[in-house]
N, CA, C and O of each residue as an XYZ file, in Angstrom:
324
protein
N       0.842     -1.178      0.000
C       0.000      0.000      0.000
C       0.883      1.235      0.000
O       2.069      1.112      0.305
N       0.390      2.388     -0.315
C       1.026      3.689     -0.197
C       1.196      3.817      1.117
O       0.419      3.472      2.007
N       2.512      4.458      1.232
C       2.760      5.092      2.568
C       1.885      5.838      3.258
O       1.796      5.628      4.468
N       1.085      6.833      2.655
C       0.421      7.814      3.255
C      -1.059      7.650      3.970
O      -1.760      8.474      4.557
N      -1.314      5.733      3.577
C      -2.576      5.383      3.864
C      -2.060      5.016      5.705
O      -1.141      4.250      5.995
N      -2.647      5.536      6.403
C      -2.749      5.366      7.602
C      -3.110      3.656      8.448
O      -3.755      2.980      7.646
N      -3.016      3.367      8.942
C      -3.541      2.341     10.309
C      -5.281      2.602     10.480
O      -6.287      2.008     10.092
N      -5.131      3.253     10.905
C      -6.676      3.921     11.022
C      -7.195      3.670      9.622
O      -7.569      2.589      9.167
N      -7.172      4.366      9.261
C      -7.959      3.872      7.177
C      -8.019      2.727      7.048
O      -9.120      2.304      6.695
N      -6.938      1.740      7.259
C      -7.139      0.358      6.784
C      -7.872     -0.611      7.948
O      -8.283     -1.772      7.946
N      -7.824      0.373      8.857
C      -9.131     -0.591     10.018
C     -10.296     -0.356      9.817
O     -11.001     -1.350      9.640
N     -10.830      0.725      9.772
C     -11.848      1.314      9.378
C     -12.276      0.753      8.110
O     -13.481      0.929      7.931
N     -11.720      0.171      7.224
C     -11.760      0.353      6.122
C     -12.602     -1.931      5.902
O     -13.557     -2.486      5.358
N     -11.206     -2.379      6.878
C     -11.704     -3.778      7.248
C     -13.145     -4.119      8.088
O     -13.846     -5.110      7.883
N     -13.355     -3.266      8.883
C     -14.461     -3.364     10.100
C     -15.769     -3.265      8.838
O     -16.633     -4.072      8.496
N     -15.432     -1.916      8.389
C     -17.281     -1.627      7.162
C     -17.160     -2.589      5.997
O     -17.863     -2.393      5.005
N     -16.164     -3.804      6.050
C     -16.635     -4.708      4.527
C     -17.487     -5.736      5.158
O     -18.395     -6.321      4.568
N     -17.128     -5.934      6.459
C     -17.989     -7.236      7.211
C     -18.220     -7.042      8.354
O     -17.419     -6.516      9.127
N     -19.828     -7.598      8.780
C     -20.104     -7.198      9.552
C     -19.895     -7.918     10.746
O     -20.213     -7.631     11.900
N     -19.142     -9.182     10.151
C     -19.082     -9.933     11.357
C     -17.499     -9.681     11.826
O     -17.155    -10.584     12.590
N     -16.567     -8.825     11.613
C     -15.693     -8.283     12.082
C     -15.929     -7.437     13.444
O     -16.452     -6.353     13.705
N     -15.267     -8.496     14.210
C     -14.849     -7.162     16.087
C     -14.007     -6.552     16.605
O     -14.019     -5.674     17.467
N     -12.869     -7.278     15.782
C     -11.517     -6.651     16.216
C     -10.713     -6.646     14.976
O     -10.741     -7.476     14.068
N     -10.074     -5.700     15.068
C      -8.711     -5.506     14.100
C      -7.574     -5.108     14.990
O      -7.633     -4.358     15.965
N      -6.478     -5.758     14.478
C      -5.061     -5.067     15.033
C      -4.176     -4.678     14.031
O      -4.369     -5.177     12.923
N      -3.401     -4.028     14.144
C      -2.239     -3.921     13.475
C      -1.102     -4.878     14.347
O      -0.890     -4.762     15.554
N      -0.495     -5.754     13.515
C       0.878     -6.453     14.242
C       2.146     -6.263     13.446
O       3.193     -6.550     14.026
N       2.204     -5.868     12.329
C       3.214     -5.505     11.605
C       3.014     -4.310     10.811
O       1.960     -3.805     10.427
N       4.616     -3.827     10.573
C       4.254     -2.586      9.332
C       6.000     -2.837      8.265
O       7.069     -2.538      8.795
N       5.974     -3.098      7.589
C       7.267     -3.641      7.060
C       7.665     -2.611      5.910
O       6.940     -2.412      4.935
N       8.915     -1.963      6.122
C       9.201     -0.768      4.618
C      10.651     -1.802      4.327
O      11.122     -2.674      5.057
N      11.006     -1.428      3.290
C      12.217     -2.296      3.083
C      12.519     -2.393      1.820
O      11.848     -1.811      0.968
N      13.928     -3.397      1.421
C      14.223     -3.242     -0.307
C      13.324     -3.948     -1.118
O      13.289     -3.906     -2.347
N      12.172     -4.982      0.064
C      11.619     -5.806     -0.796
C      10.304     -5.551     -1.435
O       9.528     -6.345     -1.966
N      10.201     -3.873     -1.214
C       8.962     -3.265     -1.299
C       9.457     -1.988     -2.171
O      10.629     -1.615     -2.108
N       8.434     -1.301     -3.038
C       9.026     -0.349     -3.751
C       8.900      0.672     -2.735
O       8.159      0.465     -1.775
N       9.728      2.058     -2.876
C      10.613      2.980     -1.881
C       8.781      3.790     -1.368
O       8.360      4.316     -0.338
N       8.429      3.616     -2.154
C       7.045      4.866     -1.679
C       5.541      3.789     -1.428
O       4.391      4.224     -1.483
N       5.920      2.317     -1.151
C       5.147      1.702     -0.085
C       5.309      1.237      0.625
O       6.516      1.378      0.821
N       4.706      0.311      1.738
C       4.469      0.060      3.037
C       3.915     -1.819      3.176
O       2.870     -2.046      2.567
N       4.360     -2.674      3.686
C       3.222     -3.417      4.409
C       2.793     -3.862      5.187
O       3.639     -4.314      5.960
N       1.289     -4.109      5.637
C       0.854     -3.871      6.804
C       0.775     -4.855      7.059
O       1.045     -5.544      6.075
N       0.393     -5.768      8.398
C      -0.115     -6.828      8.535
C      -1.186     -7.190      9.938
O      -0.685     -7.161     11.062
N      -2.236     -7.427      9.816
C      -2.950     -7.133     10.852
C      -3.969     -8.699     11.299
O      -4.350     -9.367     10.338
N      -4.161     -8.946     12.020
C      -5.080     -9.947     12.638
C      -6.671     -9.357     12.962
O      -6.976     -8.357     13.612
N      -7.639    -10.427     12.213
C      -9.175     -9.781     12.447
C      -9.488    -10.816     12.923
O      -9.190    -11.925     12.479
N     -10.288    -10.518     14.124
C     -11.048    -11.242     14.944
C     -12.466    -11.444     14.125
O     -13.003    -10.363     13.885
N     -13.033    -12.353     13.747
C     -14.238    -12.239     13.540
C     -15.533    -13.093     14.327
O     -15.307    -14.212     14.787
N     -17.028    -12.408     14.447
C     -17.537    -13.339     15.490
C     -18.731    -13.597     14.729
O     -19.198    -12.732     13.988
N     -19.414    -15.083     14.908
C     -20.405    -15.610     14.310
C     -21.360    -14.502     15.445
O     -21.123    -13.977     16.533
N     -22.653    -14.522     14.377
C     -23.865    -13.899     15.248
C     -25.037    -14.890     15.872
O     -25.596    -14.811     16.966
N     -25.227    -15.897     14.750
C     -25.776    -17.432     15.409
C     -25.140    -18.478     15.459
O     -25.228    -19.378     16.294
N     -24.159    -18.355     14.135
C     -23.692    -20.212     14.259
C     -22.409    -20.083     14.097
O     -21.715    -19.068     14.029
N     -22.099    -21.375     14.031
C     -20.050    -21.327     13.860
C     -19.892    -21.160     12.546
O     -20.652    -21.506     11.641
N     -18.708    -20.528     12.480
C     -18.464    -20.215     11.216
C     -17.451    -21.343     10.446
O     -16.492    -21.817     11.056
N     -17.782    -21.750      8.953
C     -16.720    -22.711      8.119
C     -15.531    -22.187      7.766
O     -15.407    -20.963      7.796
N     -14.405    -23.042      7.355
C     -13.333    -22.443      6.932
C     -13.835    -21.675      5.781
O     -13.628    -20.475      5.965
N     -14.420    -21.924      4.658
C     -15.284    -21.457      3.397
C     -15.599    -20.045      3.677
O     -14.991    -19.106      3.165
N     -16.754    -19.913      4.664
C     -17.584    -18.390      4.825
C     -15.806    -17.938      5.102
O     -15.312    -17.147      4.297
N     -15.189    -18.321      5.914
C     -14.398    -17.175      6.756
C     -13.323    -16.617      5.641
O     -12.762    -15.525      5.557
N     -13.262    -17.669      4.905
C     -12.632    -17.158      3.312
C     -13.016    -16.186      2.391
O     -12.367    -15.449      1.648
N     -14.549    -16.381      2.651
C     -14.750    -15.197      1.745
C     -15.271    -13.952      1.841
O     -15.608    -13.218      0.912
N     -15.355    -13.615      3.758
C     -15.031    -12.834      4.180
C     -13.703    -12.027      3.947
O     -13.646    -10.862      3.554
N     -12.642    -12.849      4.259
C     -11.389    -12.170      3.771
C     -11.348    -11.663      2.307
O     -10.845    -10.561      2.088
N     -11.906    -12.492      1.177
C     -11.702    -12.023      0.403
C     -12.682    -10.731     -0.002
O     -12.400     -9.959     -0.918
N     -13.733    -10.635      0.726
C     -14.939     -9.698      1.002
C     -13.964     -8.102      1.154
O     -14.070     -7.091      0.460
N     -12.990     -8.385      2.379
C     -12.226     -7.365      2.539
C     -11.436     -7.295      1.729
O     -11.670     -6.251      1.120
N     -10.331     -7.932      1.185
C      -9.407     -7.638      0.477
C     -10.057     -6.863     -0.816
O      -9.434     -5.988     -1.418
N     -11.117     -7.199     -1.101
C     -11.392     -6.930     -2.448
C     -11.881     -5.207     -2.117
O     -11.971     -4.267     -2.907
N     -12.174     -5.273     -0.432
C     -13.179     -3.522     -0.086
C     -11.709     -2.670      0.210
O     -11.742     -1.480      0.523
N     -10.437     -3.417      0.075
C      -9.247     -2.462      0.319
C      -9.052     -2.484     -1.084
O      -9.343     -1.388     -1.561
N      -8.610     -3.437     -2.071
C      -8.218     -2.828     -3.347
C      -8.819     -1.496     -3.972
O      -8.241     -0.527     -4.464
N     -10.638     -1.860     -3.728
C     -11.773     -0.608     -4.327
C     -11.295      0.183     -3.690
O     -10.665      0.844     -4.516
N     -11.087      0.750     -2.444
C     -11.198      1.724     -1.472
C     -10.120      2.455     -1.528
O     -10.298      3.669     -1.637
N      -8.247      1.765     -1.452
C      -7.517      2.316     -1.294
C      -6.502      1.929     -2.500
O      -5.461      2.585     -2.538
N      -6.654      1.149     -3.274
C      -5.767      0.452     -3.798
C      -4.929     -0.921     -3.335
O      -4.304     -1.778     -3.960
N      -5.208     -0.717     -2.043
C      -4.047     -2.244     -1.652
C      -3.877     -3.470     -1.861
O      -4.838     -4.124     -1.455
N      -3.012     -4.119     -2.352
C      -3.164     -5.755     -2.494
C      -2.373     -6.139     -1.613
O      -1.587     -5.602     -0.832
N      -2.807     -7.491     -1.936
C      -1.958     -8.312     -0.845
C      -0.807     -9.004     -1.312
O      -0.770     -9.639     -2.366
N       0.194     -8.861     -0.454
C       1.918     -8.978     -0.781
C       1.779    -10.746     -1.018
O       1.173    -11.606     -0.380
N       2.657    -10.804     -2.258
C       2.820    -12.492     -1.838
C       4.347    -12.615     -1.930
O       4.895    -13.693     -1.698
């Protein structure tokens, strides 16, 4: 992601794609040669909580991809591989 996108933006940003998101953290922020000079990457852990039932590995997949896809629209970001 761009440098200039904040912590805050990209939580905010994870919490409104799903609603079954409760927590976000930030646990990493990595700049380095293995990244181009004017981005950043983040890395964060989401708690998510069923509202009636347990959740499958499946749903919880495409939740993530629910978000990933509401950060690409939103801010541009992908995910580092």
């Amino acid at each position: 992601m761009d440098k200039e996108i904040t912590c805050g933006q990209v939580e905010e940003c994870i919490k409104a794609a799903s609603s079954f998101v409760k927590d976000v953290t930030l646990f990493d922020v990595y700049e380095g040669k293995q990244i181009l000079a004017n981005k950043k990457s983040m890395a964060f852990t989401v708690l998510f909580t069923p509202k009636d039932e347990a959740f499958t590995a499946e749903a919880v997949d495409g939740y993530v991809k629910k978000i990933l896809k509401q950060l690409n629209k939103t801010y541009g970001i992908e995910l580092r591989s």
